[in-house]
C-alpha positions as CSV (number, residue, x, y, z in Angstrom):
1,X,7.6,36.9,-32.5
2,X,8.6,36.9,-28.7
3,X,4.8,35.5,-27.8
4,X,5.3,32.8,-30.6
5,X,8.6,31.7,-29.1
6,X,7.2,31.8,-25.6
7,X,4.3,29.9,-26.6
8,X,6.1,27.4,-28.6
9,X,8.9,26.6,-25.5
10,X,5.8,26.1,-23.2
11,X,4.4,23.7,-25.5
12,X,7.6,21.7,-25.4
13,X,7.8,22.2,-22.3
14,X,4.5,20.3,-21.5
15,X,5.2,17.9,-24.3
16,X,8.6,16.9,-22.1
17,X,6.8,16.8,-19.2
18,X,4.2,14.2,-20.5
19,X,6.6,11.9,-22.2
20,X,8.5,11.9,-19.2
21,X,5.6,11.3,-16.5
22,X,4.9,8.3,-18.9
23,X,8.5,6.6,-19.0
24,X,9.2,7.6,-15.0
25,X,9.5,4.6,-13.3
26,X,6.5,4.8,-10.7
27,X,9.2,3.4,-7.8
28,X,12.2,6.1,-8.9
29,X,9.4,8.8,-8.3
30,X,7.5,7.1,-5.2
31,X,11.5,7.0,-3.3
32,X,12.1,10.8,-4.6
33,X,8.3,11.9,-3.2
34,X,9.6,10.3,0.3
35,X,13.2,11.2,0.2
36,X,11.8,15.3,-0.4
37,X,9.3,14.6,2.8
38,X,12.1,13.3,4.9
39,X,13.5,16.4,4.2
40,X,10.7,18.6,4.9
41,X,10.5,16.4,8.2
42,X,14.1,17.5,9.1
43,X,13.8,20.8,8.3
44,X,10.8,21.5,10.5
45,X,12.7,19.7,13.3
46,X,15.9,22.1,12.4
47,X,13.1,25.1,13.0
48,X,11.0,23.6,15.9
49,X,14.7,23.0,17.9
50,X,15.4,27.0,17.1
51,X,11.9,27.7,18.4
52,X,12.6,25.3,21.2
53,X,16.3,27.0,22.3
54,X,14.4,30.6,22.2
55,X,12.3,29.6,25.0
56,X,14.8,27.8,27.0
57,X,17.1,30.8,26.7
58,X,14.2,33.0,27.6
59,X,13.9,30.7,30.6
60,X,17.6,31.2,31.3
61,X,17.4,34.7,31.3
62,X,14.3,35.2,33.3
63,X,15.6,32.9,36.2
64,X,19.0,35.1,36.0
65,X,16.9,38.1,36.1
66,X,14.6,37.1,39.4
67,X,17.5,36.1,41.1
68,X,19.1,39.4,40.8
69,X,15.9,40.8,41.9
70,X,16.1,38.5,44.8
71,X,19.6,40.1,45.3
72,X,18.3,43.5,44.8
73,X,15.7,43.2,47.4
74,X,17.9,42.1,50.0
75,X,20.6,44.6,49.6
76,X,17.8,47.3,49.8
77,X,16.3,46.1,52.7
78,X,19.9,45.7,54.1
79,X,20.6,49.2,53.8
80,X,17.7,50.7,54.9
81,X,18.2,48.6,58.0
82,X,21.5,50.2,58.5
83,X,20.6,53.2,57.8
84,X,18.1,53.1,60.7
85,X,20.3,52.0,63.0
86,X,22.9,54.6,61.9
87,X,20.4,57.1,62.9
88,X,19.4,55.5,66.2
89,X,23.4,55.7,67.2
90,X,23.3,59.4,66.2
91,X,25.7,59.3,63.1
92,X,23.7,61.2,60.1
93,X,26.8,60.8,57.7
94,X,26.5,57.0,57.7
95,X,22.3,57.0,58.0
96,X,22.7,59.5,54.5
97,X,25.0,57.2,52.9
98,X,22.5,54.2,53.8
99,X,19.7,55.7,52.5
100,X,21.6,56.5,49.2
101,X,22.7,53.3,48.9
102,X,18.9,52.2,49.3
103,X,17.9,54.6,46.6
104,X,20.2,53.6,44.2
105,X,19.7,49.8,45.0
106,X,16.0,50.5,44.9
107,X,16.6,52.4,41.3
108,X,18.0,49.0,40.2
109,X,15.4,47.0,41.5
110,X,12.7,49.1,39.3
111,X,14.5,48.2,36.3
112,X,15.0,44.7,36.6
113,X,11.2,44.3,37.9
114,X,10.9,46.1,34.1
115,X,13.1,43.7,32.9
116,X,11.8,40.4,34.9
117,X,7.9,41.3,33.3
118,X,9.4,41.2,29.7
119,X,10.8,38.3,30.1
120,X,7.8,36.7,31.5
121,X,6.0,38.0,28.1
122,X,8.8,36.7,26.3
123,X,8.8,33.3,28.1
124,X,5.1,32.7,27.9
125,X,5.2,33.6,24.0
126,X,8.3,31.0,23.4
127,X,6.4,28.6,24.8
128,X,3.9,28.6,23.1
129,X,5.6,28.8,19.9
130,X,7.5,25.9,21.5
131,X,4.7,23.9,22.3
132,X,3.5,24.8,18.3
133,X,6.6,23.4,17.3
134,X,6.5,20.2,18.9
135,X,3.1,19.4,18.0
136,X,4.0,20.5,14.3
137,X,7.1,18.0,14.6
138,X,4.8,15.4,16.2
139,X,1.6,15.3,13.3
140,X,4.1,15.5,10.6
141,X,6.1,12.7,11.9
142,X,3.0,11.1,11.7
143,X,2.2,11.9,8.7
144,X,5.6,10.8,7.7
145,X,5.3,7.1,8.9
146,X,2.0,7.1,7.1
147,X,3.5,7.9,3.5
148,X,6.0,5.1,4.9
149,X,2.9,2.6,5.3
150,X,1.7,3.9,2.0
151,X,5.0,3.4,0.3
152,X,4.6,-0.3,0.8
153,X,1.3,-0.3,-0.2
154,X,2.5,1.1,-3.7
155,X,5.3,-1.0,-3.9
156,X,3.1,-4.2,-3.6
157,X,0.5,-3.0,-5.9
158,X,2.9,-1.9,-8.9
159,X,4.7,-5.2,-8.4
160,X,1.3,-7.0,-8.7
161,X,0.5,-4.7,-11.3
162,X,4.0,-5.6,-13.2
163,X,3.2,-9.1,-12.7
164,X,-0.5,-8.6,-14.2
165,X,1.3,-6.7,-17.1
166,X,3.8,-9.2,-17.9
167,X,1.0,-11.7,-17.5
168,X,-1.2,-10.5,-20.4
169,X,1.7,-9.7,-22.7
170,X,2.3,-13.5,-22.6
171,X,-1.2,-14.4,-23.5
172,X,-0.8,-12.3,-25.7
173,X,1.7,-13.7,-27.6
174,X,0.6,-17.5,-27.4
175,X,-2.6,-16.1,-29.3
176,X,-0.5,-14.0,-31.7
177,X,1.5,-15.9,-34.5
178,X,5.2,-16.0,-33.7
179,X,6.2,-16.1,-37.8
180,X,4.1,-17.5,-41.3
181,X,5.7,-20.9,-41.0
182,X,4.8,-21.4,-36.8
183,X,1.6,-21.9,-36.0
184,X,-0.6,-20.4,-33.6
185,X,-1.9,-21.6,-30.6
186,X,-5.3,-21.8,-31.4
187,X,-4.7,-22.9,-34.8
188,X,-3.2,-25.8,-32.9
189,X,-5.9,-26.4,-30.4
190,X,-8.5,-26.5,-33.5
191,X,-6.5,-29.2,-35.2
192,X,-6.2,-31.4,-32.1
193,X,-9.6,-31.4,-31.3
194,X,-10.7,-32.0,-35.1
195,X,-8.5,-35.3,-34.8
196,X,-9.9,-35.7,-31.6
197,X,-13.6,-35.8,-32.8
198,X,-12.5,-37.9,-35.8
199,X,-11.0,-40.5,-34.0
200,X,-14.1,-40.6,-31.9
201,X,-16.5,-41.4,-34.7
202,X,-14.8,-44.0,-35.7
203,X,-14.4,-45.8,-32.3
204,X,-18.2,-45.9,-32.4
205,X,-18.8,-46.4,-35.7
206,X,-16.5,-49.8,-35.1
207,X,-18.7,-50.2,-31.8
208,X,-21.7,-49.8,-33.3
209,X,-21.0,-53.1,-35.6
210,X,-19.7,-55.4,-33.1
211,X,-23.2,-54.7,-31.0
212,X,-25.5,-55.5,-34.5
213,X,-23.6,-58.5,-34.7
214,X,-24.1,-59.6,-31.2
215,X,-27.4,-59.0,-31.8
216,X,-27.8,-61.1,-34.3
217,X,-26.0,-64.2,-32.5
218,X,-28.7,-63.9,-29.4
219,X,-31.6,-63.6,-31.8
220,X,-30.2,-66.8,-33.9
221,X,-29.8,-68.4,-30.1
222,X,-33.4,-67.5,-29.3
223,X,-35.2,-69.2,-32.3
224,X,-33.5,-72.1,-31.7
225,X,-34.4,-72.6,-28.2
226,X,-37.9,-71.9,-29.4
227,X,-38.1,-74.4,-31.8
228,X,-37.4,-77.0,-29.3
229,X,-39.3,-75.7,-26.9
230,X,-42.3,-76.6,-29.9
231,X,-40.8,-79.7,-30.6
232,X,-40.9,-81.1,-26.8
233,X,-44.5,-79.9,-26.8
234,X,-45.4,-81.9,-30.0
235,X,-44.2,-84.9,-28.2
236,X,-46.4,-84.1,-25.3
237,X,-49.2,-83.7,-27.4
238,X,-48.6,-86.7,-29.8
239,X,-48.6,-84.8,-32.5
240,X,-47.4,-86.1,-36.1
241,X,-43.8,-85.2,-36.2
242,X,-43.9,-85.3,-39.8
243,X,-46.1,-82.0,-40.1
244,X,-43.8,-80.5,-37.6
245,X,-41.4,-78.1,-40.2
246,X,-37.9,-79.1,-40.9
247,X,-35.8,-77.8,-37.9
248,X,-34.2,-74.7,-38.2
249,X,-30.9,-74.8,-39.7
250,X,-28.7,-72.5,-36.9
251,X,-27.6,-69.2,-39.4
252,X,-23.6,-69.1,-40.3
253,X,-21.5,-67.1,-37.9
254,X,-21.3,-63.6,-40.1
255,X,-17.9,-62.9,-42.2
256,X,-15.8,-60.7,-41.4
């Protein structure tokens, strides 16, 4: 029962999941993508700047350190001097003193030396951690201002892809029919055209018998210039005119 239950809440889990990637709004999720790098961004600088104070500290401390050794140093050298020269003038109390002094000193000088070569360790490994940091902080920062190039790039190419959307949906609809009584587009073009055509035809058609009749006005035209032409050569010839035929009665101008 328990593996039926956890199978059927992973189901609905995935079935949430898809329904929701497909109603996200691409630009919601592209801002939270970059707003959750940003913070990544900042937190690495929050850890790099911790890095970075460990090894200026280390520094700090290491610079405190040789200049006690410095300190050391002299003091020891001090008092061995004056414990020589408290043996030269013959006073053993002081020259034992001096050269107690110089042991002791000397005692301290051994333990910060100890303590001036861990810090060295310490200084050298902080830096390189620092210098990790900072190039960590540097290559995501520029890895940041490239998601910030590629941010506009999205942005552009869902708006064009909106525009594209919203595009088709409206060529979609002048080919769709908007109710039974309206209709379509096309349905429209095809009467148009089939008007169109018609009045067309019978443009020629009326063309077509204004030429024929045209025509038959310059043939009518023609035979009469031929017959005088024959006429004016009878003459010539002194022909009889009476076998010449009857002259050509010119044809009616066509009704209509």
């Amino acid at each position: 029962m328990f593996k039926a239950l956890k199978k059927w809440w992973k189901y609905l889990g995935a079935k949430f999941n898809r329904s929701f990637e497909k109603n996200a709004d691409p630009a919601v999720q592209l801002e939270q993508a970059l707003t959750e790098a940003q913070q990544q961004h900042r937190r690495l600088k929050e850890q790099a700047a911790n890095v970075i104070a460990s090894q200026k500290q280390a520094e700090i401390r290491l610079n405190g350190k040789m200049t006690e050794l410095e300190k050391l140093n002299a003091n020891a050298r001090q008092a061995l001097m004056m414990a020589a020269d408290a043996e030269k003038a013959g006073d053993a109390a002081k020259a034992t003193q001096y050269t107690t002094a110089a042991e002791t000193i000397a005692n301290q000088l051994i333990l910060v030396e100890k303590d001036v070569e861990s810090l060295k360790a310490m200084v050298m490994e902080s830096t390189q951690a620092s210098d990790q940091a900072k190039a960590a902080v540097a290559q995501n920062s520029r890895l940041l201002q490239e998601k910030l190039a590629e941010k506009n790039k999205l942005l552009s190419q869902l708006e064009q892809a909106r525009m594209q959307e919203e595009m088709n949906s409206a060529m979609a609809q002048l080919n769709e029919t908007v109710g039974d009584d309206v209709p379509t587009l096309k349905e429209v073009q095809e009467k148009i055209e089939a008007r169109y055509a018609k009045a067309k035809a019978t443009a020629e058609l009326g063309e077509t018998s204004v030429q024929s009749r045209i025509l038959e006005v310059e043939q009518a035209t023609a035979n009469i210039e031929a017959q005088s032409r024959l006429s004016q050569l009878r003459a010539e010839l002194g022909l009889d005119s009476a076998a010449a035929p009857a002259a050509v009665e010119q044809p009616k101008p066509a009704e209509g």
